[in-house]
ROPA-195084 format. One record per residue: y, x, z of N, C-alpha, C, CB in turn; residue number from 1. Coordinates in pm, whole numbers. Glycine has a CB too. Example, Ala and Ser with C-alpha at 12.3 -4.5 7.8 and 13.67 -1.06 7.14 Angstrom:
// residues 2
{n_y:-569	n_x:1319	n_z:780	ca_y:-450	ca_x:1230	ca_z:780	c_y:-330	c_x:1320	c_z:780	cb_y:-447	cb_x:1131	cb_z:905	seq:1}
{n_y:-225	n_x:1285	n_z:708	ca_y:-106	ca_x:1367	ca_z:714	c_y:3	c_x:1290	c_z:787	cb_y:-60	cb_x:1408	cb_z:572	seq:2}
END
This chain:
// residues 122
{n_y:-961	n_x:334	n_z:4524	ca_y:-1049	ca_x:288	ca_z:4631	c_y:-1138	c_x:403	c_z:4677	cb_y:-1135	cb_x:169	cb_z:4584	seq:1}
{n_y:-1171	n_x:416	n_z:4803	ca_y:-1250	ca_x:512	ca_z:4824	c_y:-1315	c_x:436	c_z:4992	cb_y:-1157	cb_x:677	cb_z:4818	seq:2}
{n_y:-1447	n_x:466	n_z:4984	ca_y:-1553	ca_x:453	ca_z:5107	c_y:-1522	c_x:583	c_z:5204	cb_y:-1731	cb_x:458	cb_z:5047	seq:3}
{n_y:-1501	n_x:554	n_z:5316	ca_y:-1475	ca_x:696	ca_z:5384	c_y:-1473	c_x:633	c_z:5529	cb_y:-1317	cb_x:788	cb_z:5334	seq:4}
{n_y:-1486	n_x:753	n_z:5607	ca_y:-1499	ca_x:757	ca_z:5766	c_y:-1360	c_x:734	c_z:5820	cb_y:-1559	cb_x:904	cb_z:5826	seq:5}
{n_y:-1311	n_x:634	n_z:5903	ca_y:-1186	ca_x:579	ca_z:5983	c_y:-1274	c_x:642	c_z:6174	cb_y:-1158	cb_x:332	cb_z:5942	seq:6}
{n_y:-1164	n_x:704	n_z:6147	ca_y:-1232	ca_x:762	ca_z:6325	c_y:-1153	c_x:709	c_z:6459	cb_y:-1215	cb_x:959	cb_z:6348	seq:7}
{n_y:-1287	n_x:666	n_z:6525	ca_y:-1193	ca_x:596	ca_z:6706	c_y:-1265	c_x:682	c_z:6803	cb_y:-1231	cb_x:380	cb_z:6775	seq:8}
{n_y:-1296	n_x:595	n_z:6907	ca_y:-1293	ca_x:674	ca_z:6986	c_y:-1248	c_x:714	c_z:7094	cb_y:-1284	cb_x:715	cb_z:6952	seq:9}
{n_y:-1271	n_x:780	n_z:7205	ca_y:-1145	ca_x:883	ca_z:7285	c_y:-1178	c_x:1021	c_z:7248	cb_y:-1141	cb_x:878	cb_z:7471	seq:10}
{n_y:-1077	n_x:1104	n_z:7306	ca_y:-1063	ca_x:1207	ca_z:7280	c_y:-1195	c_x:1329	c_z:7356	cb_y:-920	cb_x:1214	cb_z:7314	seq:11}
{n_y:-1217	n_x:1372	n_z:7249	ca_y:-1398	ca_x:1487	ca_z:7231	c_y:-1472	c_x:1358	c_z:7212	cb_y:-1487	cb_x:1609	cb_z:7415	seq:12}
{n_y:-1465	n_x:1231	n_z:7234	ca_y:-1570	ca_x:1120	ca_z:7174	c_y:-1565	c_x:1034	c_z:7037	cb_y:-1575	cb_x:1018	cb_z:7270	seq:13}
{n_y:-1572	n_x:1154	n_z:6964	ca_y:-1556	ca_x:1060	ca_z:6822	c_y:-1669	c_x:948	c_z:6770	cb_y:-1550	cb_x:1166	cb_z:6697	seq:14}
{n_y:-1635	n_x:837	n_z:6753	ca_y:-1711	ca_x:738	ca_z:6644	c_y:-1638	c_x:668	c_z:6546	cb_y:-1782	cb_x:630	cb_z:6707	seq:15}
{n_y:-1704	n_x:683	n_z:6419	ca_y:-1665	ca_x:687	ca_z:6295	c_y:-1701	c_x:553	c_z:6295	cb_y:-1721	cb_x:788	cb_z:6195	seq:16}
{n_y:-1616	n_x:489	n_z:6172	ca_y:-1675	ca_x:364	ca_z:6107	c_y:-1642	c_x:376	c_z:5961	cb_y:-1617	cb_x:223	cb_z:6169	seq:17}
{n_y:-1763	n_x:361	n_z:5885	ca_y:-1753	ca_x:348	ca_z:5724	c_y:-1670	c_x:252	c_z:5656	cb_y:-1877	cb_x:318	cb_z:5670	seq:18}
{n_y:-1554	n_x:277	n_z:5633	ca_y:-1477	ca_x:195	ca_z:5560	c_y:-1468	c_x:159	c_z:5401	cb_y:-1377	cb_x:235	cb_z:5592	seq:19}
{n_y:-1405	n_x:39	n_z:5332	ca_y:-1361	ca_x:55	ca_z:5190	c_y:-1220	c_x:31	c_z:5220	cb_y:-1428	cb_x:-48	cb_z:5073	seq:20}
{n_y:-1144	n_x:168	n_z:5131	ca_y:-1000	ca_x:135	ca_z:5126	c_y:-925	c_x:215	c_z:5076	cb_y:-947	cb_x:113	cb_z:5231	seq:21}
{n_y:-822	n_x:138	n_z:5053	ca_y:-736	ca_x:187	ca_z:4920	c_y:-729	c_x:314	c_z:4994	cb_y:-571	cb_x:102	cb_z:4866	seq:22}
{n_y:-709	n_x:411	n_z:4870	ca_y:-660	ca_x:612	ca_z:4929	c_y:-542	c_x:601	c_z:5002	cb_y:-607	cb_x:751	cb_z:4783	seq:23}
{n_y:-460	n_x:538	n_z:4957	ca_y:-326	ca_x:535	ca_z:5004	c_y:-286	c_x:483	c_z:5179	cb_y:-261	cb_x:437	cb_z:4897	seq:24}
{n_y:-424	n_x:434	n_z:5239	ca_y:-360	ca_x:396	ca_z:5378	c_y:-412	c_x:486	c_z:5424	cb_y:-379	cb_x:268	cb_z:5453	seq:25}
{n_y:-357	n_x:460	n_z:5577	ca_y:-397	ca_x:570	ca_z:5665	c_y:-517	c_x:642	c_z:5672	cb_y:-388	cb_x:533	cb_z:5772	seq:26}
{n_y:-563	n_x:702	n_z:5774	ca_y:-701	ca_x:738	ca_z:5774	c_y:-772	c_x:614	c_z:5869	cb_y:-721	cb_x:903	cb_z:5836	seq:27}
{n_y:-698	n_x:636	n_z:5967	ca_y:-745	ca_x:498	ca_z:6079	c_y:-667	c_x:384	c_z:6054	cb_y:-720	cb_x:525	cb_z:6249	seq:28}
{n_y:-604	n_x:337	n_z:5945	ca_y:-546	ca_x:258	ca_z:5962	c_y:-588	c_x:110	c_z:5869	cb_y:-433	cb_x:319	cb_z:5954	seq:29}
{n_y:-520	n_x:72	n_z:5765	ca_y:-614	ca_x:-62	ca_z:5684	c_y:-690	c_x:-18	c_z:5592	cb_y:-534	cb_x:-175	cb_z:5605	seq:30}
{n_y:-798	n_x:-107	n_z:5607	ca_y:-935	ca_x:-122	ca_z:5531	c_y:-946	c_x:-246	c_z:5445	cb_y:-1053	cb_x:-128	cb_z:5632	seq:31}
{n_y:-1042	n_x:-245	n_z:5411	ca_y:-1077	ca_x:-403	ca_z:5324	c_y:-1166	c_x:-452	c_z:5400	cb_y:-1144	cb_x:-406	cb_z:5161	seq:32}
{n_y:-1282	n_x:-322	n_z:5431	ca_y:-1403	ca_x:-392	ca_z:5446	c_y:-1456	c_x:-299	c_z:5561	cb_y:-1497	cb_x:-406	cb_z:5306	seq:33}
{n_y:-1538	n_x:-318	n_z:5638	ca_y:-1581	ca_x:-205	ca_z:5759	c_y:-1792	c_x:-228	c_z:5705	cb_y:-1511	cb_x:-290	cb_z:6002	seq:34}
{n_y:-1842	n_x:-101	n_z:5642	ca_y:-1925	ca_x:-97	ca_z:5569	c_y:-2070	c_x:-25	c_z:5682	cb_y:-1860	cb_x:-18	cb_z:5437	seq:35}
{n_y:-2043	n_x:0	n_z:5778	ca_y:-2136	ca_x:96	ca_z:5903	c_y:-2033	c_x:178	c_z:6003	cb_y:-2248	cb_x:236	cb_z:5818	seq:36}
{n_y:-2111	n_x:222	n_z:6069	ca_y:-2057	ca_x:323	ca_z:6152	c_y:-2141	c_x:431	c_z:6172	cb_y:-2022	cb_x:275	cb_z:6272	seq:37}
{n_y:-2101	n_x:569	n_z:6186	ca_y:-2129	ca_x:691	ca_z:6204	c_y:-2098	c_x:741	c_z:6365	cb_y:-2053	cb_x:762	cb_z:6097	seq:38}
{n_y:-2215	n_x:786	n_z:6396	ca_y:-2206	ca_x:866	ca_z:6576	c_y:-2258	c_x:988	c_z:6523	cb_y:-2326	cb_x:794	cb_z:6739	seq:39}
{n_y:-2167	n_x:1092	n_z:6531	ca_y:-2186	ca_x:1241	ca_z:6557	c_y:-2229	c_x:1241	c_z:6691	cb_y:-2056	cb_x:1333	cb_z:6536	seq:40}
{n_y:-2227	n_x:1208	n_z:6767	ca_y:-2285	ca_x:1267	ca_z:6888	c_y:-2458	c_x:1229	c_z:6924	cb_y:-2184	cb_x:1212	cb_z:7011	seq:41}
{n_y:-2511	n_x:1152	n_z:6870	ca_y:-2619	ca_x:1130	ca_z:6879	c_y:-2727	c_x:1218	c_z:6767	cb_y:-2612	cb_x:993	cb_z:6875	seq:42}
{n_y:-2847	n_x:1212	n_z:6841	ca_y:-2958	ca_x:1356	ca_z:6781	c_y:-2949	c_x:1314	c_z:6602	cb_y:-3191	cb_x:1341	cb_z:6862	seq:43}
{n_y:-2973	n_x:1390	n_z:6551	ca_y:-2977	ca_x:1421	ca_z:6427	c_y:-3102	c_x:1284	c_z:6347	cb_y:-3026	cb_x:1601	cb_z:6426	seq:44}
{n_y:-3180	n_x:1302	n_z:6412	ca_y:-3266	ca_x:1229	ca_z:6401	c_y:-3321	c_x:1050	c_z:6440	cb_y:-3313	cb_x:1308	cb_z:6441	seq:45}
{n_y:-3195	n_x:1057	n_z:6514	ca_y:-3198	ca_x:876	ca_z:6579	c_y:-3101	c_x:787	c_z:6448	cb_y:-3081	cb_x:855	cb_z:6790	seq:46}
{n_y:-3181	n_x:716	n_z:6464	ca_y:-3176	ca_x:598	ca_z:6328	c_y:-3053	c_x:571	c_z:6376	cb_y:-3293	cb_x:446	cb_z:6308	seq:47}
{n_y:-2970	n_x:534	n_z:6498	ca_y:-2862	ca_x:480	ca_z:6510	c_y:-2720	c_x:613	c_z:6491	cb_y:-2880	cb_x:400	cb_z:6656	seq:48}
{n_y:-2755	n_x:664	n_z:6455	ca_y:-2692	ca_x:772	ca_z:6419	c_y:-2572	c_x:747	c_z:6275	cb_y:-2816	cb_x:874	cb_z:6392	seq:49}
{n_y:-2653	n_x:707	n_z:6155	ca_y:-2537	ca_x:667	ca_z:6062	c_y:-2622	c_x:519	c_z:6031	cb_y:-2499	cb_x:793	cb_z:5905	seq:50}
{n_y:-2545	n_x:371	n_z:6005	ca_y:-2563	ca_x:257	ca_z:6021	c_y:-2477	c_x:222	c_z:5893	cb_y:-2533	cb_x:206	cb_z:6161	seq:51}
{n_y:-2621	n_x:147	n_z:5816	ca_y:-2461	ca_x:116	ca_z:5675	c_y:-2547	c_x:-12	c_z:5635	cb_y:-2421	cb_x:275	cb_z:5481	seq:52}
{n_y:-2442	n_x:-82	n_z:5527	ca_y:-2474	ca_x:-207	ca_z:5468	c_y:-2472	c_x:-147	c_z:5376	cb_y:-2405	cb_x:-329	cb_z:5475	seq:53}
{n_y:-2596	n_x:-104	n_z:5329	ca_y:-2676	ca_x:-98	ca_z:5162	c_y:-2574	c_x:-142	c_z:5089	cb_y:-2822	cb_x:-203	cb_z:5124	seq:54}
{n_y:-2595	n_x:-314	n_z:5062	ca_y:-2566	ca_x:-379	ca_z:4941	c_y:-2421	c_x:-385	c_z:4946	cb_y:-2634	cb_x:-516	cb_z:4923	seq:55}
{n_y:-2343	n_x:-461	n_z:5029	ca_y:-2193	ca_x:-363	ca_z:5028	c_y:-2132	c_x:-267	c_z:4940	cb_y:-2190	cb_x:-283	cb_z:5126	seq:56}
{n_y:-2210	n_x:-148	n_z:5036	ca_y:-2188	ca_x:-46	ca_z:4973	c_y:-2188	c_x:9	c_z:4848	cb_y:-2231	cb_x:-1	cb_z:5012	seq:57}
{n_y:-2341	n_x:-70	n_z:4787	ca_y:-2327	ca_x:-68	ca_z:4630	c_y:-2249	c_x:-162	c_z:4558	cb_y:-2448	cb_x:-82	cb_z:4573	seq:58}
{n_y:-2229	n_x:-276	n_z:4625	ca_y:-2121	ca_x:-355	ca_z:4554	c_y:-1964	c_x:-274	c_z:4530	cb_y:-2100	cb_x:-494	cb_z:4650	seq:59}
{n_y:-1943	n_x:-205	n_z:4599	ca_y:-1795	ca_x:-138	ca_z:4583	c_y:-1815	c_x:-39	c_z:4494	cb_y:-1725	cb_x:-74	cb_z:4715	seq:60}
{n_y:-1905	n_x:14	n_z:4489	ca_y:-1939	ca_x:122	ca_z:4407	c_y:-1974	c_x:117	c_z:4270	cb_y:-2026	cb_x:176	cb_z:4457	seq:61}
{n_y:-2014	n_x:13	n_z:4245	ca_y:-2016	ca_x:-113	ca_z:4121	c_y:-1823	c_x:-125	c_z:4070	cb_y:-2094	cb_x:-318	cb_z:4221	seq:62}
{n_y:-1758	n_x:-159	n_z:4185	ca_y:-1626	ca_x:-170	ca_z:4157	c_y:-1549	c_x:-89	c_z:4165	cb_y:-1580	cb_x:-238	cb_z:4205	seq:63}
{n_y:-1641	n_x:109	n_z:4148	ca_y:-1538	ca_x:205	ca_z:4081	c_y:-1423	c_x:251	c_z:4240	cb_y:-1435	cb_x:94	cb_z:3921	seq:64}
{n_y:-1517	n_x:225	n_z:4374	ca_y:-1495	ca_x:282	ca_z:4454	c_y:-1548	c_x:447	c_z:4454	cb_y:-1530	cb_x:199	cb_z:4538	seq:65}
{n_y:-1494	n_x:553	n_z:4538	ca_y:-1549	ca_x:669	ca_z:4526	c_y:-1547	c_x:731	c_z:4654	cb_y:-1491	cb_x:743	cb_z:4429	seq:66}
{n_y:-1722	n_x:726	n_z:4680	ca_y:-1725	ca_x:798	ca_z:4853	c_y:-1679	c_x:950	c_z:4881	cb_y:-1892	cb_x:805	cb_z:4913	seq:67}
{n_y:-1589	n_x:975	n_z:4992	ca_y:-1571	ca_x:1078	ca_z:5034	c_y:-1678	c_x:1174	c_z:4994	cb_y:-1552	cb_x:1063	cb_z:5154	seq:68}
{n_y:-1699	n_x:1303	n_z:5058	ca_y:-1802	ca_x:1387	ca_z:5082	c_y:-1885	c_x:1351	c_z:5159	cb_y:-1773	cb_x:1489	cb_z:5117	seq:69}
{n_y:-1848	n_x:1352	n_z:5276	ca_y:-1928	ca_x:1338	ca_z:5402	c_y:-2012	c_x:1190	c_z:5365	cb_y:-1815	cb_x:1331	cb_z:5556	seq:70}
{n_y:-1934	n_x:1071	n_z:5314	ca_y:-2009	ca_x:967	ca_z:5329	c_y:-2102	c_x:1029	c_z:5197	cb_y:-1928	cb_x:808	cb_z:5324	seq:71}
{n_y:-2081	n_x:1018	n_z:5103	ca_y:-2142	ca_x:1089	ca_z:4994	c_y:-2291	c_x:1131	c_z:5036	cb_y:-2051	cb_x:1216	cb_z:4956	seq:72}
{n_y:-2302	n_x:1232	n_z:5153	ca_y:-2396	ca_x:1289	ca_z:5279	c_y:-2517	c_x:1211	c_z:5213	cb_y:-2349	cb_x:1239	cb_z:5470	seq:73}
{n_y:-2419	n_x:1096	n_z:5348	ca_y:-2536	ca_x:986	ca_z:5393	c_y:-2573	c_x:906	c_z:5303	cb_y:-2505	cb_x:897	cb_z:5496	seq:74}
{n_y:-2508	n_x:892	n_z:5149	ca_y:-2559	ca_x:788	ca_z:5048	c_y:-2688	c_x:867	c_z:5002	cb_y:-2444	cb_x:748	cb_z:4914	seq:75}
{n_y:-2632	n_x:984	n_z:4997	ca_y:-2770	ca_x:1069	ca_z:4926	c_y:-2892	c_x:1085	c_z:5021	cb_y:-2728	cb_x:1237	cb_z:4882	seq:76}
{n_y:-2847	n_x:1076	n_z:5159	ca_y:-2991	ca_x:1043	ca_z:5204	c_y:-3024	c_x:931	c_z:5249	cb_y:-3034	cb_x:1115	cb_z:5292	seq:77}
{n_y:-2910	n_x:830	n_z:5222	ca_y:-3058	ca_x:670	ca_z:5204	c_y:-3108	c_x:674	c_z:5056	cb_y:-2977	cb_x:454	cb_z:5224	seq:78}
{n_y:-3068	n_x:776	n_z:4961	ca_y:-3102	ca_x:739	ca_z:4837	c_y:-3048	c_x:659	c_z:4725	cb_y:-3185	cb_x:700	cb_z:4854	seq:79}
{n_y:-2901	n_x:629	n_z:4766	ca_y:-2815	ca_x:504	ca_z:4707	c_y:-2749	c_x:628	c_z:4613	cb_y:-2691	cb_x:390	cb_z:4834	seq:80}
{n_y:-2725	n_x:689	n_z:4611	ca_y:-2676	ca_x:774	ca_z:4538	c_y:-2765	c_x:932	c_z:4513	cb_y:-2543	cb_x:781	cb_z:4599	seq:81}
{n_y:-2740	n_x:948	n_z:4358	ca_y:-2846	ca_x:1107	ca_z:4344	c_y:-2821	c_x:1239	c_z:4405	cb_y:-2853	cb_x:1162	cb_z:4197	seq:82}
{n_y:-2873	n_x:1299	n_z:4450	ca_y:-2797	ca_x:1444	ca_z:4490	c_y:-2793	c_x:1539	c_z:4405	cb_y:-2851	cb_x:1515	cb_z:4599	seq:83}
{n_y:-2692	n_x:1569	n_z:4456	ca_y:-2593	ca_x:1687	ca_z:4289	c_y:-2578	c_x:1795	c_z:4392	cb_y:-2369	cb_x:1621	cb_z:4191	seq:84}
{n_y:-2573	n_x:1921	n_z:4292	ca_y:-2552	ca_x:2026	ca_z:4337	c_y:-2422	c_x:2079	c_z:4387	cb_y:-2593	cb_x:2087	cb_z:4263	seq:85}
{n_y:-2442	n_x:2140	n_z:4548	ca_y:-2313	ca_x:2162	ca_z:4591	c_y:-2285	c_x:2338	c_z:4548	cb_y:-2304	cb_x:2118	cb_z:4768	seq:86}
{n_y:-2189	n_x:2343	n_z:4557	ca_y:-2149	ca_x:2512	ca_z:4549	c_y:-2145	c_x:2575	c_z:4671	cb_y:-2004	cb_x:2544	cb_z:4489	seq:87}
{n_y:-2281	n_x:2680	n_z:4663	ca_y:-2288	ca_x:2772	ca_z:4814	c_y:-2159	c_x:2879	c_z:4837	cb_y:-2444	cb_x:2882	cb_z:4814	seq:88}
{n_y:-2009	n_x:2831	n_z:4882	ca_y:-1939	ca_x:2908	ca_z:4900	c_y:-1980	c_x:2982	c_z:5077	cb_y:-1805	cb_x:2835	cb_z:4863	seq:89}
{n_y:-1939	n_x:3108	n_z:5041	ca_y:-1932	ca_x:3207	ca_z:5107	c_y:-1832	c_x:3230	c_z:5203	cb_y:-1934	cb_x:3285	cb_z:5035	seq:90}
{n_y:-1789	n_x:3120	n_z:5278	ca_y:-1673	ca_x:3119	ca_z:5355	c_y:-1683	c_x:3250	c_z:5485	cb_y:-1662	cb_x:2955	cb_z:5416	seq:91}
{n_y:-1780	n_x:3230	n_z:5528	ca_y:-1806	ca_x:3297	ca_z:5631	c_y:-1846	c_x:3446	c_z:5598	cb_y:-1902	cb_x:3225	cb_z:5699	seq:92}
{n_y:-1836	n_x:3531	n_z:5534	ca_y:-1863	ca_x:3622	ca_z:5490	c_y:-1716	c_x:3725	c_z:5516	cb_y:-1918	cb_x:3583	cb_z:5358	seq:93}
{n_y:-1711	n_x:3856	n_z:5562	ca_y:-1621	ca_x:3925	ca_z:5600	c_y:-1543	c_x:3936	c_z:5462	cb_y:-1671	cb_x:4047	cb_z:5670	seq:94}
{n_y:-1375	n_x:3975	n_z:5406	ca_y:-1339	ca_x:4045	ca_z:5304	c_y:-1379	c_x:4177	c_z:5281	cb_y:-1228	cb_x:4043	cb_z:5303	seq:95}
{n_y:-1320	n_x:4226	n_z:5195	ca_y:-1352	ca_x:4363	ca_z:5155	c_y:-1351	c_x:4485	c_z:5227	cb_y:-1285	cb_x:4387	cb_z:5071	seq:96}
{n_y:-1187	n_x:4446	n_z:5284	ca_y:-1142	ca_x:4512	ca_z:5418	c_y:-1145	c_x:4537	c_z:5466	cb_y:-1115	cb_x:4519	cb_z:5475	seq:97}
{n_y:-1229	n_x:4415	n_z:5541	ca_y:-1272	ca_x:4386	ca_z:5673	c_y:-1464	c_x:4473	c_z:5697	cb_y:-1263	cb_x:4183	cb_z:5681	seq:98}
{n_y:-1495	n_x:4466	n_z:5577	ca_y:-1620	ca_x:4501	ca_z:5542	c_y:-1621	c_x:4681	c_z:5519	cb_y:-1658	cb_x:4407	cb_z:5403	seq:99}
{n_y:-1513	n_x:4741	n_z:5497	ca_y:-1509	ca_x:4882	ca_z:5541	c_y:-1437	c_x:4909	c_z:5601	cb_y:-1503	cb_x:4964	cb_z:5476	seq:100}
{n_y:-1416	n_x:4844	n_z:5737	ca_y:-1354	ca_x:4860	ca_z:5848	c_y:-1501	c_x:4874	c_z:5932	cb_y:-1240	cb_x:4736	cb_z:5884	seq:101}
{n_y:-1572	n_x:4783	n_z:5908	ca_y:-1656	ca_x:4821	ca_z:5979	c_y:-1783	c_x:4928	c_z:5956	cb_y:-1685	cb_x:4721	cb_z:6006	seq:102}
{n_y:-1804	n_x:4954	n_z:5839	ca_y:-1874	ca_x:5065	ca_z:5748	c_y:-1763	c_x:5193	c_z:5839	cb_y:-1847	cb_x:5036	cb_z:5524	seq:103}
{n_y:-1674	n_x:5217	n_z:5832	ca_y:-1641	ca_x:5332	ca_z:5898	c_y:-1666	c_x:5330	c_z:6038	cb_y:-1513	cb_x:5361	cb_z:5875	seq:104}
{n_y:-1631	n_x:5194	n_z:6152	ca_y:-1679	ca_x:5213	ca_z:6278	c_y:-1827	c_x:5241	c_z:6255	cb_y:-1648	cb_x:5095	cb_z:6370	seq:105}
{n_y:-1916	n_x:5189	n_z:6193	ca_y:-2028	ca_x:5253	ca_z:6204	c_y:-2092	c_x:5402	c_z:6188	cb_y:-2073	cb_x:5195	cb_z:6145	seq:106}
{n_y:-2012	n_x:5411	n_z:6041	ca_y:-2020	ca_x:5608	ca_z:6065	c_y:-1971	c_x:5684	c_z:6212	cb_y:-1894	cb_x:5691	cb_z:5939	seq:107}
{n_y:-1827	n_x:5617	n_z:6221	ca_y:-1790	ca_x:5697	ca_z:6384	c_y:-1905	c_x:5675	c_z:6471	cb_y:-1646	cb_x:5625	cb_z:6478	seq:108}
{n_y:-1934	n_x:5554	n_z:6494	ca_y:-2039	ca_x:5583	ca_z:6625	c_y:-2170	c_x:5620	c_z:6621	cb_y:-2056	cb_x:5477	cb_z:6702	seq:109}
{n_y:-2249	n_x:5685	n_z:6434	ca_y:-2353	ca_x:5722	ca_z:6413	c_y:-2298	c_x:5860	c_z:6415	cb_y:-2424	cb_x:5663	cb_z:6305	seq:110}
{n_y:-2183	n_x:5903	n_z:6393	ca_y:-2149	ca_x:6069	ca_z:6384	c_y:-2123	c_x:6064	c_z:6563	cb_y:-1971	cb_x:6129	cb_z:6256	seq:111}
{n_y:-2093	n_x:6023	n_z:6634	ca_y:-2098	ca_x:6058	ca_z:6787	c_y:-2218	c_x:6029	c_z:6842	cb_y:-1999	cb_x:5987	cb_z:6870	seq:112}
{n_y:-2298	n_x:5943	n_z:6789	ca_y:-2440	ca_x:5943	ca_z:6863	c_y:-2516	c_x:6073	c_z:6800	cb_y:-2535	cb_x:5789	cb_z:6831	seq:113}
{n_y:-2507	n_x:6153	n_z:6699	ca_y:-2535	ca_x:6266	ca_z:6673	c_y:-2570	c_x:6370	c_z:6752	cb_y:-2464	cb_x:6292	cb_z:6623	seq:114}
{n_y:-2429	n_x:6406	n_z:6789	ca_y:-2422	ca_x:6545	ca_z:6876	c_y:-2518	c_x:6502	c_z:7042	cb_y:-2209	cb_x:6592	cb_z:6913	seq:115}
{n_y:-2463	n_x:6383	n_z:7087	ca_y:-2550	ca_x:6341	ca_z:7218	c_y:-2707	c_x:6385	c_z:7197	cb_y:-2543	cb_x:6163	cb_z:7244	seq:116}
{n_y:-2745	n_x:6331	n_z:7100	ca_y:-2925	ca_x:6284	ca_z:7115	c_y:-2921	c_x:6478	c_z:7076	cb_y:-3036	cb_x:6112	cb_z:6943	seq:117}
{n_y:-2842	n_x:6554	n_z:6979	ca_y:-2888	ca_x:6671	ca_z:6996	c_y:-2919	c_x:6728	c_z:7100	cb_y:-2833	cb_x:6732	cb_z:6956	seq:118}
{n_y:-2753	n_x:6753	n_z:7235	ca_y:-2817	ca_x:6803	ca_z:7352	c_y:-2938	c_x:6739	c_z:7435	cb_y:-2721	cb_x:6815	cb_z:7432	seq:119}
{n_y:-2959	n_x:6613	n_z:7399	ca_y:-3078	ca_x:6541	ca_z:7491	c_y:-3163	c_x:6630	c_z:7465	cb_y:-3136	cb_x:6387	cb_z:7460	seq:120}
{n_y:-3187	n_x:6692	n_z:7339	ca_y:-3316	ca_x:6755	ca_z:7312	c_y:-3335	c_x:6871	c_z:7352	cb_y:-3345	cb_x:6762	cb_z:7195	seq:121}
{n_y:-3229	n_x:6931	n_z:7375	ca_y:-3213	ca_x:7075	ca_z:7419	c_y:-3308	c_x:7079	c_z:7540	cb_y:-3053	cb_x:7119	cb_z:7459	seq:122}
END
């Protein structure tokens, strides 16, 4: 069993709805139970933004359901669930490679801005 986001919608207009349901069906497809709904597109801060049934929710969770990540999110910030530490991966960070690829364009264009600013001074 798992609580997780079933997404509708049209297309660039996603709205989510909090589902309970077996792992095995679709993503949008059967549920047991339809538990809230989630709008990404609305401010960060508007209450209608993520919408859930509390007790529901803890009732499944009682019955050894297991929320996604994302819903996971939002349990931890109504407080229905504790927050645990995530791992700060470094996705976005250049490779090694890539990281003295650019260490050398920088020498090239600090060794050619060199000779310029010399004659400026002349």
């Amino acid at each position: 069993m798992k609580i997780r986001l079933a997404r509708g919608g049209s297309k660039k207009r996603p709205h989510y709805s909090i589902v309970a349901a077996d792992s095995r069906y679709a993503r949008d497809g059967r549920f047991l139970e339809k538990l809230g709904t989630y709008n990404p597109l609305l401010a960060k801060d508007d209450e209608r933004r993520v919408i859930m049934d509390i007790d529901r929710i803890k009732h499944w969770l009682a019955q050894g359901a297991q929320p996604t990540d994302r819903v996971s999110r939002f349990l931890e910030a109504a407080e229905v669930l504790p927050k645990k530490e995530r791992a700060n991966l470094k996705k976005a960070e250049p490779g090694k490679k890539a990281t003295e690829r650019a260490a050398e364009r920088a020498a090239k264009a600090e060794a050619a801005a060199a000779p310029a600013e010399a004659t400026a001074e002349e």
